[in-house]
N, C-alpha and C positions, 0 to 999 in steps of 0.2 A: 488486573489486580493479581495477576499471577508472581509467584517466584521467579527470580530467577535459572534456578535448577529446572524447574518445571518447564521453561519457554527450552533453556539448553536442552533437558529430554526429547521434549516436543519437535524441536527442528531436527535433531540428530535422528530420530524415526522417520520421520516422513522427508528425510533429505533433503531439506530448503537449502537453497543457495545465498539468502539473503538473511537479514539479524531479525529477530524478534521484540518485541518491547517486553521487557518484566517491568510491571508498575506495583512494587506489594503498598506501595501506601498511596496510590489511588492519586497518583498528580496527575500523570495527564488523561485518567480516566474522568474527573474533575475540570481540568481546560478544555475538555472538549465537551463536556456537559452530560456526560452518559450517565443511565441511569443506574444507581445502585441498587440490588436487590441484595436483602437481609445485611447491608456491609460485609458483604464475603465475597460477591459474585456482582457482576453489570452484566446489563444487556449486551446483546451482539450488535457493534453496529460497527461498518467500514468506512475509512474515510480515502479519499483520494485528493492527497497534497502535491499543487505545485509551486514552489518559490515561495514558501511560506503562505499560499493561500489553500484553504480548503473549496476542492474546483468541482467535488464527488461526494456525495455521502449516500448511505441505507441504513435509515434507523431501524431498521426492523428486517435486519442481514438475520437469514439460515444457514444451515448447512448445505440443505438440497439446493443446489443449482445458483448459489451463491458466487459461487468462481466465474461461471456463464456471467454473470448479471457487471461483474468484475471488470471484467473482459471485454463485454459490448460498451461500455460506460467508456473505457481507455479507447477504444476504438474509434466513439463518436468525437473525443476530446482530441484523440491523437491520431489523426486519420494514417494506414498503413501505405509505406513506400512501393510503389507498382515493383512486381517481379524485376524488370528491367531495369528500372532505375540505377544510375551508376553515381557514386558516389564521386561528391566535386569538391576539390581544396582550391586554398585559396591561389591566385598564382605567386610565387616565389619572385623575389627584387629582381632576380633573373628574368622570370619568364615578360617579366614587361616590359623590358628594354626594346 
């Protein structure tokens, strides 16, 4: 339910690389079912979207140790590429002659 000036403050301090949502009239705080406290404020909850599915969620996301929780979640969903692993394309009309 934030501003938008407030979400631009917010990522320009803490140097995010990625966009923020400003929701001031509460749409997709409302499609995603979170709960409103006084109409001014929602709960903290994160969701993790793929391909239009919600694949992740924590209704009841902190601050303390919340990134961690983040993180193992992507982890178990999106297992990590071994060190070695060498990136494969597809072969070129050339390379299959």
């Amino acid at each position: 339910m934030d501003k938008p000036a407030d979400q631009k403050s917010f990522k320009e301090k803490n140097k995010f690389s990625y966009p923020l949502i400003a929701d001031p009239e509460a749409k997709v705080v409302d499609a995603f079912g979170v709960e409103k406290i006084r109409n001014t404020m929602c709960s903290r909850q994160s969701f993790l979207v793929k391909e239009g599915t919600v694949i992740w969620n924590d209704l009841k996301a902190g601050t303390g140790g919340h990134a961690d929780d983040v993180l193992k979640a992507l982890d178990e969903i999106v297992p990590a590429k071994p060190a070695d692993a060498k990136e494969t394309k597809p072969a070129t009309t050339d390379e299959k002659k």
